[in-house]
N, C-alpha and C positions, 0 to 999 in steps of 0.2 A: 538485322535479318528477321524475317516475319516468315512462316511456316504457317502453311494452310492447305486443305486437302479442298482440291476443284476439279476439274476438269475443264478441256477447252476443247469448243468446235467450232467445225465453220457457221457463220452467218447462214442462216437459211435459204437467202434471198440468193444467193451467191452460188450458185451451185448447180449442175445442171445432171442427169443422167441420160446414160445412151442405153436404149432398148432397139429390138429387130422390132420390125415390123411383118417378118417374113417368117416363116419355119422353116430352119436350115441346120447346114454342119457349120461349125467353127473353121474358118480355114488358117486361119491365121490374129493373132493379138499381138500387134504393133505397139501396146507398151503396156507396163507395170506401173504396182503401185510406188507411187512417190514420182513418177515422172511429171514433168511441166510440160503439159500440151498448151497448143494456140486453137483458139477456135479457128474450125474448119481443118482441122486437122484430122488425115484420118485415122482410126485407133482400131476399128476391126472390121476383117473382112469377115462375110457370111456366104456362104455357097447355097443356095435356094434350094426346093426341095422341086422345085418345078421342072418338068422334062424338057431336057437340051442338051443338047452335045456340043462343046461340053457345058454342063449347067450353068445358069445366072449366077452371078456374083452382086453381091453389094458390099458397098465399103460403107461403112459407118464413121463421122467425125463426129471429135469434142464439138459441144455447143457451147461453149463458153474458154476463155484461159482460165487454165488453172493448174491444180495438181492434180495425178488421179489419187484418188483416197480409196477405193474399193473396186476389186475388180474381182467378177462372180462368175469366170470364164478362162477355160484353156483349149490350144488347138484339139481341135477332130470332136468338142463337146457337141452335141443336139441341144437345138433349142428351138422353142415355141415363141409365138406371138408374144411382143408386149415382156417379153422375157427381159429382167434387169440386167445388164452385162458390165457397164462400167459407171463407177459417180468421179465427175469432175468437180473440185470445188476452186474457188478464187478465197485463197489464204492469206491475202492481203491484209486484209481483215479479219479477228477474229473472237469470238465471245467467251467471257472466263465467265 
């Protein structure tokens, strides 16, 4: 037995996060962390801030398979452009 103080993360390369491109409400977060998404999958809707009855929606999907590892969002939150919402990683692989 060998005892050692590290830490392990994902490969950098591997990794991918979803941001709005839009300013909206949160309408819904289709998963948490530690789930396994497929790329193309989608993981959150945004309701636009743009006038419509009833408003635009977008859906947001993982860009890669992985796991979610960080999610910076819950229903009914406001968010801005460019806003971080979820990091998917590929734990396949990983760096000690």
């Amino acid at each position: 037995t060998l005892d050692v103080i590290g830490q392990i993360e994902a490969v950098p390369g591997l990794s991918g996060t979803v941001s709005s491109r839009i300013a909206g409400r949160v309408v819904s977060v289709l998963v948490s962390e530690g789930d396994r998404v497929r790329r193309g999958q989608p993981v959150v809707e945004i309701e636009s801030l743009q006038v419509g009855e009833p408003p635009p929606r977008v859906r947001y999907a993982s860009p890669i398979d992985g796991t979610v590892i960080d999610r910076h969002i819950v229903a009914g939150e406001s968010i801005e452009p460019n806003g971080h919402l979820l990091e998917v990683a590929d734990l396949s692989t990983v760096l000690a």
